[in-house]
C-alpha positions in Angstrom: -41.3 31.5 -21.0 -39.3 30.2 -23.9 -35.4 30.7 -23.5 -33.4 31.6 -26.7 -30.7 28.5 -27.6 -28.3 29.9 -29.8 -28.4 28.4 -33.3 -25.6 25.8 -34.0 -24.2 25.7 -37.3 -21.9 22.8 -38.8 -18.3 23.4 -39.2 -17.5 22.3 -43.0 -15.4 20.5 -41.9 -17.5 18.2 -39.4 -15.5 18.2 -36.4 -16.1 21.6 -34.5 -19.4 23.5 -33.9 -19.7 27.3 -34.3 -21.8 28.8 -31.6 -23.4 32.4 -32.7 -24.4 34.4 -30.3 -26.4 37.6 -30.8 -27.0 38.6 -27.2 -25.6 41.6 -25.9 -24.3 41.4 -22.4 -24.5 44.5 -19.7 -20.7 44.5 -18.5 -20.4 43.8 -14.5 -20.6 47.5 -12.5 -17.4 48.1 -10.2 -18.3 50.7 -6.8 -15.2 52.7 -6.2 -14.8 52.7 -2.2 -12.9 55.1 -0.2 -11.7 53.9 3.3 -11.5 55.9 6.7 -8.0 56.2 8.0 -7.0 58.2 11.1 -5.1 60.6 9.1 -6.8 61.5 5.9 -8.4 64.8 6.4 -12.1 65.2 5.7 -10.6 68.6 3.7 -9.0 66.1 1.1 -11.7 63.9 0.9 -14.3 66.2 -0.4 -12.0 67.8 -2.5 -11.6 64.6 -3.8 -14.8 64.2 -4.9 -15.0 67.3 -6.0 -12.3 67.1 -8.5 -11.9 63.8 -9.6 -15.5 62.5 -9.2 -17.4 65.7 -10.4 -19.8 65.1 -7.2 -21.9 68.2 -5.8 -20.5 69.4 -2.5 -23.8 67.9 -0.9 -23.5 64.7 -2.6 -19.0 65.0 -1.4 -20.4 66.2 2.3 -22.7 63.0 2.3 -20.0 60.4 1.2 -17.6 61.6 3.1 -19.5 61.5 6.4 -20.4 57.8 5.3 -16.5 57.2 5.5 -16.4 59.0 8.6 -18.7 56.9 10.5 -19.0 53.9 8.8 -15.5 53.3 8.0 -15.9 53.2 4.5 -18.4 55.1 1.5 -19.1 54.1 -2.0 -18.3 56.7 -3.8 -20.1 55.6 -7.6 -20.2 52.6 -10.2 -18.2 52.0 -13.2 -17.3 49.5 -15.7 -14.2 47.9 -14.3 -11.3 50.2 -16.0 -13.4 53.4 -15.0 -13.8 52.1 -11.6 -9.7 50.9 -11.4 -8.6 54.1 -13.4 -10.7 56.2 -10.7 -9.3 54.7 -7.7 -5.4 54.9 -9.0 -6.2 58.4 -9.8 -7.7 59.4 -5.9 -4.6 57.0 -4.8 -2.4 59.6 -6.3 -3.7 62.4 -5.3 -3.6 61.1 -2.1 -0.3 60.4 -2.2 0.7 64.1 -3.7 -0.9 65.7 -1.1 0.9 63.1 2.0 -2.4 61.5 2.9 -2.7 57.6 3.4 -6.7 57.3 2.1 -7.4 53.9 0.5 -9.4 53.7 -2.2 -10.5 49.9 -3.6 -12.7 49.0 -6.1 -15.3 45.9 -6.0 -17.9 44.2 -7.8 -21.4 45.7 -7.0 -23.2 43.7 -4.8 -19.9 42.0 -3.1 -20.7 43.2 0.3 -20.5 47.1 0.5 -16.9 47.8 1.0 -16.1 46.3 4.4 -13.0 44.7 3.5 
């Protein structure tokens, strides 16, 4: 299969190439990840998604029992400013209602929130 070079045009003036492009690139997906604490109820959590994630309370039950047990759920996947606007968002929240849930955001495919 036959890649696509991008054409090279001369710069009129001879010393600098002008690379066009005409590909269109899929932007890199961020996972917003919510992290167990010892402290965070699971109350807040799902209300949470509820409110800020527009989840179902199936799909909120689900990810919050992921946090629960495996220390940590992905919660969806956004460009990077949704994903970063997201977590700030949950992180205040959190911290209006006095509860220390961590929320990070990471490129998909980085490892599944483990940090």
């Amino acid at each position: 299969m036959a890649t696509k070079q991008p054409r090279r045009q001369p710069n009129p003036q001879g010393d600098v190439e002008v690379v066009e492009r005409h590909e269109a690139r899929t932007p890199r997906r961020y996972h917003v990840v919510f992290h167990n604490d010892d402290y965070t109820t699971m109350e807040f959590v799902i209300m949470a998604l509820l409110t800020l994630f527009d989840k179902s309370e199936a799909e909120a039950m689900e990810i919050m029992l992921a946090v629960h047990h495996r220390g940590y759920g992905i919660v969806g996947s956004y460009t990077r400013d949704e994903a970063e606007t997201k977590a700030e968002q949950t992180m205040e929240l959190a911290r209006q209602h006095g509860q220390p849930l961590r929320v990070t955001t990471e490129p998909e495919g980085a490892g599944g929130g483990g940090s």
